[in-house]
VEXDREN-2710 file (C-alpha; in Angstrom, 1 decimal):
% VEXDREN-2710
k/r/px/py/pz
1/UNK/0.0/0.0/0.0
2/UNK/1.8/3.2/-1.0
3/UNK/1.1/6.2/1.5
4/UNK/1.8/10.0/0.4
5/UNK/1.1/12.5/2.0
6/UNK/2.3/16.4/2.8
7/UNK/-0.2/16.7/6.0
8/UNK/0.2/19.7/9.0
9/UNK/-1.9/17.9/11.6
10/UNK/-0.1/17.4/15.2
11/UNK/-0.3/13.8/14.9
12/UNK/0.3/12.4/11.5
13/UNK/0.8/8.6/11.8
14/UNK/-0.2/6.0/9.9
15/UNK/1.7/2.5/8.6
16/UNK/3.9/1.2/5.7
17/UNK/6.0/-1.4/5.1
18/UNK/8.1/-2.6/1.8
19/UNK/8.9/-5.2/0.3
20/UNK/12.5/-4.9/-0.6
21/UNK/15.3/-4.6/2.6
22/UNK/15.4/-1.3/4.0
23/UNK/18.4/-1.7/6.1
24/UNK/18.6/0.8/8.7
25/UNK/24.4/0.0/11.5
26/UNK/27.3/0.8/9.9
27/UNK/29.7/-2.1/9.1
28/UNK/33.2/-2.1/8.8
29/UNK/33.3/1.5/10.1
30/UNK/35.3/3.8/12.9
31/UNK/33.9/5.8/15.3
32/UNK/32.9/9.5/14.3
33/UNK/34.3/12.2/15.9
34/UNK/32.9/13.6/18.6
35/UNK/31.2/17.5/17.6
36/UNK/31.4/16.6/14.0
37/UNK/27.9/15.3/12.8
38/UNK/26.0/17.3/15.1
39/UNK/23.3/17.5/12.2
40/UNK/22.7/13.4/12.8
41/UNK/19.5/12.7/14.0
42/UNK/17.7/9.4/15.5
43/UNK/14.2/8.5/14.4
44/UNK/12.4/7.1/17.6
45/UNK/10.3/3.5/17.3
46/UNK/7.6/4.8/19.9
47/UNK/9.2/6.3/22.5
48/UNK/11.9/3.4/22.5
49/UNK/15.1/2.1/20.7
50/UNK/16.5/3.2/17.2
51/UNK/14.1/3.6/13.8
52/UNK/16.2/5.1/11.7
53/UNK/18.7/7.8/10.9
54/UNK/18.3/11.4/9.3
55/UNK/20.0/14.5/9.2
56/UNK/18.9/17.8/10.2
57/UNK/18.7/20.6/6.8
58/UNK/16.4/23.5/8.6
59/UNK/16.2/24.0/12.6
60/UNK/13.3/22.6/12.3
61/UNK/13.3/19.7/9.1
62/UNK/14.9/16.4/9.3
63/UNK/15.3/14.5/5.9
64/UNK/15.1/11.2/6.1
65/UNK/14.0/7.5/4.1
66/UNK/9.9/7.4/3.4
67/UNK/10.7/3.5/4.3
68/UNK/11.0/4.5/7.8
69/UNK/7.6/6.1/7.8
70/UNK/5.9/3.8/10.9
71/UNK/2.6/4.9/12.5
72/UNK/5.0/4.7/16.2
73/UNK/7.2/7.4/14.2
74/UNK/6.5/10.6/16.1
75/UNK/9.7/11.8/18.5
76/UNK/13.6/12.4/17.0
77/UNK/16.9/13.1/19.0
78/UNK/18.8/15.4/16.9
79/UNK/22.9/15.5/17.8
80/UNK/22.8/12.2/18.4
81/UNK/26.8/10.9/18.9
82/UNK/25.5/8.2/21.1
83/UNK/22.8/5.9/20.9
84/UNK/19.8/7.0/22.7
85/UNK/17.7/4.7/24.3
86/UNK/14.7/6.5/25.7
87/UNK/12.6/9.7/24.3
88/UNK/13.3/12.4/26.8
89/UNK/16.0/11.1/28.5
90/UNK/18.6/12.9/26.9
91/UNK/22.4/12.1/26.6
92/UNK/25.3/14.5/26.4
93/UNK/24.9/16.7/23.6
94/UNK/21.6/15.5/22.0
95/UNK/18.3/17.2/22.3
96/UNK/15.1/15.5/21.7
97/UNK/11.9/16.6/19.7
98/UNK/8.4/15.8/18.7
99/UNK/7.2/15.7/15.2
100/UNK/4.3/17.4/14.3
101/UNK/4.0/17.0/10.2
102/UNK/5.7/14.4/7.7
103/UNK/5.8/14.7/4.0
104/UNK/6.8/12.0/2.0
105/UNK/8.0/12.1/-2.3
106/UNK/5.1/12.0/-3.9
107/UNK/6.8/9.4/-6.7
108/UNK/7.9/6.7/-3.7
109/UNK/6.3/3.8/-3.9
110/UNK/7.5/1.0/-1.2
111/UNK/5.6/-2.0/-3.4
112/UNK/7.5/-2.1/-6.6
113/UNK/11.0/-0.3/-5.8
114/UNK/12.4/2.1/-3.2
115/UNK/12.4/4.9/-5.7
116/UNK/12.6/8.5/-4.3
117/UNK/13.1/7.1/-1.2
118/UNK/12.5/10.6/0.5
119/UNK/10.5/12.1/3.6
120/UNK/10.9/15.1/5.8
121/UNK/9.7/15.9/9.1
122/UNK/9.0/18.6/10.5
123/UNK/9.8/19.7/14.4
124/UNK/8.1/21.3/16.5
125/UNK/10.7/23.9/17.8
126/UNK/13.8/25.5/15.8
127/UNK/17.2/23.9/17.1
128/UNK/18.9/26.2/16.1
129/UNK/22.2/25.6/18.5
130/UNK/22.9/22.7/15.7
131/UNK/24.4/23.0/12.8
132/UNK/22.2/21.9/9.6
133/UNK/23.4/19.7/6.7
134/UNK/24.1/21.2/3.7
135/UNK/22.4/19.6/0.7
136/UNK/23.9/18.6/-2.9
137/UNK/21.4/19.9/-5.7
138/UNK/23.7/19.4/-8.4
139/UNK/22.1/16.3/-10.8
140/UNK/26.0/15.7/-12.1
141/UNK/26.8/14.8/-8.4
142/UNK/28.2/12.6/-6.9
143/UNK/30.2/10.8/-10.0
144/UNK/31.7/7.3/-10.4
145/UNK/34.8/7.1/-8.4
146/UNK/34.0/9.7/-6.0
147/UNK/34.0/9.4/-2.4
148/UNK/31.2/9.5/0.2
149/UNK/30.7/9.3/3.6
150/UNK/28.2/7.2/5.7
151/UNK/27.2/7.6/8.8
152/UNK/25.0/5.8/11.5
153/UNK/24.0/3.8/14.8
154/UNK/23.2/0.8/12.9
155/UNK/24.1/-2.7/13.4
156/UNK/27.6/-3.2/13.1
157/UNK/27.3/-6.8/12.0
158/UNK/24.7/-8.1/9.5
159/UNK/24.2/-11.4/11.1
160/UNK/24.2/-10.1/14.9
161/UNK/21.1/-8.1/15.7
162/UNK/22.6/-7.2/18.7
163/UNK/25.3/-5.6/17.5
164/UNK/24.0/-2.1/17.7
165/UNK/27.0/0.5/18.2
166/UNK/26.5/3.1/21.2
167/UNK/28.1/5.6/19.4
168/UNK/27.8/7.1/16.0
169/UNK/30.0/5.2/13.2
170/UNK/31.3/6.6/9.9
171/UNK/32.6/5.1/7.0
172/UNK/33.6/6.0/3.6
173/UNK/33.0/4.8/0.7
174/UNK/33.4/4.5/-3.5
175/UNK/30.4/5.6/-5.9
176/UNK/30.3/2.6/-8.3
177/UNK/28.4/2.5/-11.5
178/UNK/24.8/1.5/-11.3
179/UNK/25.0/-0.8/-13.8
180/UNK/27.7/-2.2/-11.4
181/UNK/25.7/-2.2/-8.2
182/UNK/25.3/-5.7/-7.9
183/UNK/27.0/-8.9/-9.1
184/UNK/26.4/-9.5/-12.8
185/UNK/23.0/-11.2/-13.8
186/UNK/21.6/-10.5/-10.0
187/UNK/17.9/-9.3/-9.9
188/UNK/19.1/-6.5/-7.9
189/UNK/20.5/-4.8/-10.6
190/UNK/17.1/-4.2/-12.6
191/UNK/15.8/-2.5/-9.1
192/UNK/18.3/0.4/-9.3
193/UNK/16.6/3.7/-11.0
194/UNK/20.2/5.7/-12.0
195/UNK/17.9/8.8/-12.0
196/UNK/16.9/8.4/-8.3
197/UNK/19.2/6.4/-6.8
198/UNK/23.5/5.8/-6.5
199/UNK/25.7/3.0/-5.1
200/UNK/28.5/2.7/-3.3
201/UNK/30.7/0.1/-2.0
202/UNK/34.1/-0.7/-0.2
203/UNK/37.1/-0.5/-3.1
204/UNK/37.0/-3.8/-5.2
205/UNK/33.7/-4.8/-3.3
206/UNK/35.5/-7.2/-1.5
207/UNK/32.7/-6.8/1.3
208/UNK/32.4/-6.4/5.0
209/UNK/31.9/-2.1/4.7
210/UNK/28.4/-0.7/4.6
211/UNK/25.2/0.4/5.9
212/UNK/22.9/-2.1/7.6
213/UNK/20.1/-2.4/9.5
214/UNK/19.5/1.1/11.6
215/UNK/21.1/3.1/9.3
216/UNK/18.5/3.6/6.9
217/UNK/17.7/7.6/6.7
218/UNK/20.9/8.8/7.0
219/UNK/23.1/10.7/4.7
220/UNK/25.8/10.2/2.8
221/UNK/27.8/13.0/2.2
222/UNK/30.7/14.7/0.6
223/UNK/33.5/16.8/1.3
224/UNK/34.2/19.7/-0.5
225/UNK/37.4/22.1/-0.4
226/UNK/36.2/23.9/2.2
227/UNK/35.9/21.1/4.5
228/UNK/32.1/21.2/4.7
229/UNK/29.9/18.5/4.4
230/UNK/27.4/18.1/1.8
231/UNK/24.9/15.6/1.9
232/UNK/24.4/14.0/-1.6
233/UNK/22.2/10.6/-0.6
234/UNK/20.0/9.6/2.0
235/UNK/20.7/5.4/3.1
236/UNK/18.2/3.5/1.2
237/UNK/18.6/-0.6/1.0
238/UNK/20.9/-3.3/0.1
239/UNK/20.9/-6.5/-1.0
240/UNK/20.5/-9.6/0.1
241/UNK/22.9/-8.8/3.2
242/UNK/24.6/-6.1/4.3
243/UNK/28.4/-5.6/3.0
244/UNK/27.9/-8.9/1.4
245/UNK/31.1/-9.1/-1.1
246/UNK/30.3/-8.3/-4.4
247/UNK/27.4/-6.2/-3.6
248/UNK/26.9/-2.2/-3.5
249/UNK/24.4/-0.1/-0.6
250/UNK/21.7/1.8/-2.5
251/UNK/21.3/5.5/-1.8
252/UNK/18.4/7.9/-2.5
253/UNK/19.6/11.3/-4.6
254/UNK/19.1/14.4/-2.7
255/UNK/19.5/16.4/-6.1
256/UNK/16.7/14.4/-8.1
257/UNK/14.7/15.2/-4.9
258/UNK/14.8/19.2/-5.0
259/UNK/11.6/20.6/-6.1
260/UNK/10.3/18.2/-3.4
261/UNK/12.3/19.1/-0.6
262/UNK/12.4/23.0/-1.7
263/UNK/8.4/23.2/-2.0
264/UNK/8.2/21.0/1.1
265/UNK/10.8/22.8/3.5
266/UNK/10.1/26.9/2.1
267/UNK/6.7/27.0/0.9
268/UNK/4.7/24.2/3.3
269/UNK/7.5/23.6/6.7
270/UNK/7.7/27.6/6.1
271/UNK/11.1/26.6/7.5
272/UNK/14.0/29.0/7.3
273/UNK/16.8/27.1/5.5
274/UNK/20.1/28.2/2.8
275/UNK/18.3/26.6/-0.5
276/UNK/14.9/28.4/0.5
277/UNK/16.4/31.8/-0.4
278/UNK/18.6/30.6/-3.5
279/UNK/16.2/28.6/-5.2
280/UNK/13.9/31.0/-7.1
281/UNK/11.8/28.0/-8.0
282/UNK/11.0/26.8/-4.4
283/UNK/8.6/29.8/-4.5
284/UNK/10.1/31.2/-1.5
285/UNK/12.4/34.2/-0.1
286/UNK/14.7/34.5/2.5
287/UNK/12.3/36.3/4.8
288/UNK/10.1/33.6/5.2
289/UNK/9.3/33.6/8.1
290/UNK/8.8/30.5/10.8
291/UNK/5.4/29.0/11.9
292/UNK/3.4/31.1/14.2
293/UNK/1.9/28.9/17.2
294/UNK/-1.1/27.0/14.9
295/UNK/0.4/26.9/11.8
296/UNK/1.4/23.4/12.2
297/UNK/-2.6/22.6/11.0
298/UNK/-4.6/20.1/12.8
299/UNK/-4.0/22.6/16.2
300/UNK/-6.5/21.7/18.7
301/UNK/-8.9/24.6/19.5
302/UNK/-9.8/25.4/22.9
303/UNK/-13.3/23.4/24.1
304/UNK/-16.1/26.2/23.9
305/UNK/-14.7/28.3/21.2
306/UNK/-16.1/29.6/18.4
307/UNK/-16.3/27.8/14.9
308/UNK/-14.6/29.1/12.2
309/UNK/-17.4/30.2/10.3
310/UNK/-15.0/32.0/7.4
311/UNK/-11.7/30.4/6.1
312/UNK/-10.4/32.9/4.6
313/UNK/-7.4/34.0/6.7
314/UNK/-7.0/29.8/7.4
315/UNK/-6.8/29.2/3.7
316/UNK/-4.4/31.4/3.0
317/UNK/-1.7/29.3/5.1
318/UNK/-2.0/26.5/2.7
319/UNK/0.2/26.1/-0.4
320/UNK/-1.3/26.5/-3.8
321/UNK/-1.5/22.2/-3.2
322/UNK/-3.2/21.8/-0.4
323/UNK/-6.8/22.0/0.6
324/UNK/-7.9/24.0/4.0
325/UNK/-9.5/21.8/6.5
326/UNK/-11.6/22.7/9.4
327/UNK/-13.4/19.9/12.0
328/UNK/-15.8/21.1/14.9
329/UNK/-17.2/18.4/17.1
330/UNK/-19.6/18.6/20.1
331/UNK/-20.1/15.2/21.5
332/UNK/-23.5/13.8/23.8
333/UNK/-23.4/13.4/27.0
334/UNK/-21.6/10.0/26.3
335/UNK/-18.6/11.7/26.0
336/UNK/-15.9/8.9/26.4
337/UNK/-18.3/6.6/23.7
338/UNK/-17.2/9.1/21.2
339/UNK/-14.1/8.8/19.2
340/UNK/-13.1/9.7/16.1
341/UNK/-9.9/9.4/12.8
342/UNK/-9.5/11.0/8.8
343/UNK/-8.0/8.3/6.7
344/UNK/-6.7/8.7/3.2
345/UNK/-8.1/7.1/0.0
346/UNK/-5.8/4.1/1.2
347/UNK/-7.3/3.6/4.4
348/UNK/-4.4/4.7/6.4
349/UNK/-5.4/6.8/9.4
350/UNK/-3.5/10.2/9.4
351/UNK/-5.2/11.5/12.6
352/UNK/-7.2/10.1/15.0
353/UNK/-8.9/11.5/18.7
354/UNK/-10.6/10.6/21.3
355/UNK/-11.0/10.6/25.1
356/UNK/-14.1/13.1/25.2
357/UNK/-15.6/14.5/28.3
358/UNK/-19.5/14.4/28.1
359/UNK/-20.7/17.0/26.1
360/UNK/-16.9/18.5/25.4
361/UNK/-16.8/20.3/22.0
362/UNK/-13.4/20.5/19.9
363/UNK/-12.1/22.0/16.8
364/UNK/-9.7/21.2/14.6
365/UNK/-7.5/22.3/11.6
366/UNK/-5.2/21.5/8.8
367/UNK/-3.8/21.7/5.1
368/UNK/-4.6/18.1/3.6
369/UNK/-2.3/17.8/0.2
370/UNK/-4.1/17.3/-3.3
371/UNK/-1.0/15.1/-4.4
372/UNK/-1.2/12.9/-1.0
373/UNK/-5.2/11.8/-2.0
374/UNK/-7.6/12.5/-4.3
375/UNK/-10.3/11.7/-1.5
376/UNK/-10.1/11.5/2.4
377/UNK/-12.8/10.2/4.7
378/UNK/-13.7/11.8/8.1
379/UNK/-15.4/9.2/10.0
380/UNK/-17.0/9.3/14.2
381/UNK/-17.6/6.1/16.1
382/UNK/-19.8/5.8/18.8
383/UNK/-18.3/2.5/20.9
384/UNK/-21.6/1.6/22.7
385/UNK/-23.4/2.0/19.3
386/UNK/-26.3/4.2/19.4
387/UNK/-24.8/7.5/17.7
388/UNK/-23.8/10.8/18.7
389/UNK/-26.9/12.3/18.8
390/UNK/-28.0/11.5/22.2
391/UNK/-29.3/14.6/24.1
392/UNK/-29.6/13.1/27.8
393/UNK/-29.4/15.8/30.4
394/UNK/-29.8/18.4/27.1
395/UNK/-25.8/17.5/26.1
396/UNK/-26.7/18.0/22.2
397/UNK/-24.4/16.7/20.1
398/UNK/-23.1/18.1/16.2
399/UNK/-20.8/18.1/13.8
400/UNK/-19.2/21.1/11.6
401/UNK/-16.5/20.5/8.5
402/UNK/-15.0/23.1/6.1
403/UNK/-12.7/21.4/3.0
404/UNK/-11.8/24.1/1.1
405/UNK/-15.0/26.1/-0.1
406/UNK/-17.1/23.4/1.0
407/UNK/-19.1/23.1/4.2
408/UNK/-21.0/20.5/6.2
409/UNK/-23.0/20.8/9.8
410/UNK/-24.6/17.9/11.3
411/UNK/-26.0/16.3/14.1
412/UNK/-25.8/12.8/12.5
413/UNK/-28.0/9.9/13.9
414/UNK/-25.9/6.5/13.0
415/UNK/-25.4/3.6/15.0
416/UNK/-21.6/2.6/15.9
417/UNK/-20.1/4.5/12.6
418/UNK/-20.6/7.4/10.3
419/UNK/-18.3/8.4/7.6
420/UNK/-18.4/11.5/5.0
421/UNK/-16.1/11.7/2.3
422/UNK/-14.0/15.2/1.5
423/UNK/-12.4/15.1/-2.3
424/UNK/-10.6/17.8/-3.3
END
């Protein structure tokens, strides 16, 4: 099932997995130095152990792999030299964050290939005591025989999934022709897209050096004359092991990714970053500002307020691509019976809530992307399965949507389930 979305709601989760490897430690590497990758950043499973890796490109964006995309993706420790364990608990340098929107490339699909294996995330303050990662948006970059630069907090050994390293590994690496990724006559081969994607192994792919399992997000970057990093892949997936001889790791192209990321990051993050001001096309300039308080969309109103009766002003914070989305909701005096979720065309819940006290009203709102669905459904469950519209001690309940110039206002009678469809 592919899942693509460019969504500004508070809590954006939903579920994907691939068929090919996404490999997610470093093998066959050294220890990075201390200070150096203070841009790294680890991708929390829950509030638990090690997702993935990424790499901090705005104060408040992390790139990263859309194969990481989990629905228990939601929290990131950015400066991450050692391995963190725990979401809060903070070690050393590192500072931990919550994510409040995700955008994945609109061309990945997880099914078929790992093509534009691409999302960004969006925080929900600006670190700006780290410094970002510099992207490469040069398409003639990197070239065969040039060197990159992996790094990670990955498994260290492919066959030992206890090898996790405690502190951030980095190893360098060959770009090999994609024709050349994998042995000749492998499968493998056909799955490599030379526009979106690059290889890279140890010199003479003898083996034992490469990405693996926890890696997967990361960057792999270049040096230039300067000395400054410049991230030119993101960690994508291997073969049919990690560093096995013979066979190349499979990176993501950050330059065949830029319209994305520029729109994404400028125009929808309204994040403040180098490329937002440089690129003319990203439609934005360098006094963009950053998100006022709400801007992240789906911001919770205060119980009791008043419905936004005109979206004017609220459309205007979406992009040219998205549509405005307002939800109001006054619930019976059944309160905790009520729940309720907005689910793509795919099925995949994006936002969900719940937890009502009896007759509690909420509002909602958000910028659902035209090139995430064509359709999304809003849907309200009633647990003991006698609808919302129970008015016991005079707790009325109703229901109020805008989606873009559209409007709907309810008090809908339904049993356990009621569902109305919004299509752009």
């Amino acid at each position: 099932m592919e899942i693509v979305f460019t969504l500004k709601f508070k809590n954006v989760f939903g579920g994907q997995e691939s068929s090919l490897r996404p490999q997610t430690k470093i093998v066959g590497g050294n220890d990075a130095d201390y200070g150096e990758s203070e841009y790294y950043v680890q991708l929390f499973s829950g509030t638990t152990g090690l997702l993935c890796g990424g790499s901090l490109i705005a104060p408040n964006v992390v790139l990263t792999a859309a194969h990481c995309f989990t629905e228990n993706l939601q929290y990131v420790s950015v400066g991450s030299y050692e391995l963190a364990l725990t979401y809060g608990v903070e070690n050393g340098y590192s500072q931990h964050a919550r994510i409040t929107a995700i955008a994945i490339h609109p061309s990945y699909d997880g099914h078929d290939s790992l093509d534009y294996d691409i999302m960004l995330l969006k925080l929900d303050e600006n670190l700006t005591q780290f410094k970002t990662l510099s992207l490469n948006f040069d398409d003639s970059l990197p070239r065969v025989g040039d060197a990159v630069t992996v790094i990670g907090l990955g498994m260290t050994d492919a066959q030992d999934h206890n090898s996790i390293s405690d502190k951030l590994q980095e190893l360098t690496l060959e770009i090999v022709p994609t024709e050349e990724c994998f042995p000749p006559g492998s499968d493998q081969n056909d799955k490599v897209n030379a526009a979106a994607e690059f290889c890279a192994s140890s010199p003479g792919k003898i083996g034992g050096k490469g990405h693996c399992s926890g890696d997967s997000g990361g960057p792999a970057y270049a040096v230039d004359s300067s000395g400054e990093h410049i991230q030119m892949g993101v960690v994508s997936w291997v073969g049919s092991l990690c560093a096995a001889p013979g066979d190349s790791s499979v990176y993501s192209r950050v330059s065949t990714s830029r319209d994305f990321i520029s729109s994404v990051v400028c125009d929808e993050f309204r994040a403040e970053a180098p490329f937002c001001s440089m690129d003319s096309d990203s439609g934005s300039g360098s006094d963009t500002e950053s998100d006022s308080d709400n801007s992240d969309g789906c911001t919770e109103s205060s119980p009791g307020g008043e419905s936004n009766n005109g979206n004017t002003e609220a459309t205007a914070s979406c992009s040219s691509v998205e549509t405005y989305f307002f939800f109001e909701i006054k619930v019976d005096a059944y309160g905790s019976e009520v729940s309720w979720d907005l689910a793509d065309a795919h099925g995949s819940v994006i936002y969900t809530d719940g937890g009502f006290a009896d007759g509690e009203r909420r509002a909602y709102e958000g910028c659902l992307s035209r090139t995430a669905s064509a359709c999304f459904y809003l849907s309200i469950y009633d647990s003991y399965g006698d609808g919302m519209g129970h008015a016991h001690n005079g707790e009325g309940a109703y229901i109020g949507v805008i989606f873009g110039q559209s409007t709907y206002s309810d008090a809908p009678q339904y049993t356990s389930q009621f569902t109305l469809q919004l299509c752009h």
